[in-house]
C-alpha positions, 0 to 999 in steps of 0.5 A: 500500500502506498502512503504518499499524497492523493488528494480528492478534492472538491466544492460542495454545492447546493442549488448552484451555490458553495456551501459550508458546514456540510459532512462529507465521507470518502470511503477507500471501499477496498481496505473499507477505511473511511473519513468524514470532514465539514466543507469550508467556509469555501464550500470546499473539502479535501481528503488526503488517501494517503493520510497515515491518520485517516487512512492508515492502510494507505492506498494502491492503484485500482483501488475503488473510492466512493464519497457520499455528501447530504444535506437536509433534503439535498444529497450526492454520491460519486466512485472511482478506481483510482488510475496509475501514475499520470493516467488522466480519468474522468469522475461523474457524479450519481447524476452523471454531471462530471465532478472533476478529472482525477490524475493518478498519482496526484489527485483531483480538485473538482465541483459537486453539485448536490441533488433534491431528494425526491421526497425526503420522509418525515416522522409522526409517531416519535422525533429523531431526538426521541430516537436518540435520547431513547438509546443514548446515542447521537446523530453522524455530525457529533461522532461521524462514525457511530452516529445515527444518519438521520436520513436512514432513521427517518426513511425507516421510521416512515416504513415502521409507522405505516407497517402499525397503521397497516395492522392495527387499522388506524392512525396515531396522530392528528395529521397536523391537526387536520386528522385523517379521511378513510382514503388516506389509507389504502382500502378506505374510501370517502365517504364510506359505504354500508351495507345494510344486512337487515330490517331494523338495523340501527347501529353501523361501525366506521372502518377507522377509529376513533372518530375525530369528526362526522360531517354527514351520515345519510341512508338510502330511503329507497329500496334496491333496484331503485334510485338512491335517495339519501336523507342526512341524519345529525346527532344536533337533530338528535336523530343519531349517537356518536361514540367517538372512541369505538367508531359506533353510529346508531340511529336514533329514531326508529322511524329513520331505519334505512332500507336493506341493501348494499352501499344504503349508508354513507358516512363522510367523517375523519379520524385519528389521535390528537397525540401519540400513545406512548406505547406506539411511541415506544414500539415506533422507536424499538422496531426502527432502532430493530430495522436498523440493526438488521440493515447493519447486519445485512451490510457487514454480511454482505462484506463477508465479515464472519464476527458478525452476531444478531441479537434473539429479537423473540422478546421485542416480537412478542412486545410488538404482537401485545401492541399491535393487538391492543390497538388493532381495530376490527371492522364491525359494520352492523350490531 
């Protein structure tokens, strides 16, 4: 391995401009050493990869290199074989602009332009310093090594909290206040349609719960085969009962019975929680610190390194299947 000066530098921008205080890693991947340095009030970031400090190993031609910078919603990526000795090579970023042209031997200085996410994620059980302050650990700007990427948190996190929507059949928050419609999740439809089974029928369950609001609640006053001819019913006419917690609607009068038939109900309505049980809160946290763990594992797996041990999860699992149940919502349509 070779210990003398090769230089990969460059100016980080963001939206055309130099950019300070952005992390950026260079990764040798052949003898997996890596660095993070903070570009300058320049925008600009230097790694030596013959550093006896920050890559002990040295390095030799054909060696491959990768750098990876991000930036709130902006991020880039770029890799190259570094050439022989005065073999010019051209390096283009993820996004195929070119970065810079690398000389063997000597090194590049160069430009990378960052890229807008496409949609970065974004969480609604628990915060990312929840997530820190749980486990006792820090995020990659204060212990580039060991910290937590927001990013891979926050992308994990979104997939855990729509898995517990998924299966317990709601939502946990308030939607920034403006709660939930049935058609923000998959399946649901609004308004929301029943059947009504029976004669005498008087009592319908909501598919999500609890109820936040119920705009209009209507039955079909003419049989099947006919027209429709919904009449709305309110709970200020006193004609219907809402109880919010269990999703139940029930009418009233029993003059107001609607006809039998298939989709004779509509209820247009929201639901969801104006805050997070902490219970949720806790298995969001534990099942993405549990996801997370996995993709190291599978990382270092896939780098062949046999030192490598996953944790009995059976624990966590049976915690999670206690949750899941507490909260699942089973759809009741009629009493």
């Amino acid at each position: 391995m070779v210990s003398s000066p090769l230089l990969v530098g460059f100016v980080v921008r963001v939206s055309g401009t130099a950019t300070a205080d952005l992390n950026a890693t260079c990764r040798n991947e052949t003898t997996d050493q890596a660095t993070t340095k903070t570009t300058g009030s320049d925008g600009k970031v230097i790694f030596n990869l013959g550093s006896t400090v920050d890559f002990s190993k040295g390095w030799n031609v054909s060696a491959k290199v990768s750098v990876v910078v991000s930036y709130r919603a902006f991020e880039q990526t770029f890799g190259f074989t570094i050439p022989a000795v005065n073999v010019d090579i051209t390096i283009r970023d993820r996004s195929g602009n070119t970065v810079g042209t690398f000389k063997g031997g000597s090194g590049m200085d160069g430009a990378l332009d960052l890229v807008a996410v496409a949609e970065l994620p974004s969480l609604r059980y628990f915060t990312s310093q929840e997530f820190l302050d749980y486990l006792n650990m820090v995020d990659t700007n204060t212990d580039a090594e060991n910290g937590i990427d927001f990013l891979q948190l926050t992308r994990i996190g979104e997939q855990v909290e729509q898995g517990i929507d998924s299966e317990t059949n709601t939502k946990f928050d308030n939607n920034s206040g403006s709660f939930y419609k049935p058609s923000d999740i998959e399946g649901g439809e609004n308004p929301e349609f029943h059947d009504v089974k029976y004669s005498a029928q008087s009592t319908y369950f909501t598919r999500f719960k609890p109820i936040n609001s119920v705009s209009t609640f209507a039955k079909n006053n003419n049989g099947e085969g006919q027209s429709t001819d919904f009449e709305t019913l309110t709970e200020a006419n006193n004609d219907i009962a809402i109880d919010k917690a269990t999703g139940r609607i029930k009418i009233i009068d029993s003059g107001e019975i609607p006809e039998i038939g298939i989709r004779h109900v509509k209820i247009t309505y929201t639901f969801g929680r104006a805050t997070t049980p902490n219970d949720i809160k806790h298995l969001a946290i534990v099942e993405t610190a549990r996801r997370m763990m996995g993709a190291a594992f599978l990382k270092s797996r896939i780098k062949k390194l046999d030192d490598v041990t996953l944790t009995d999860l059976d624990e966590f699992m049976s915690f999670r299947t206690r949750i899941i149940r507490k909260y699942k919502n089973h759809t009741f349509l009629s009493s």
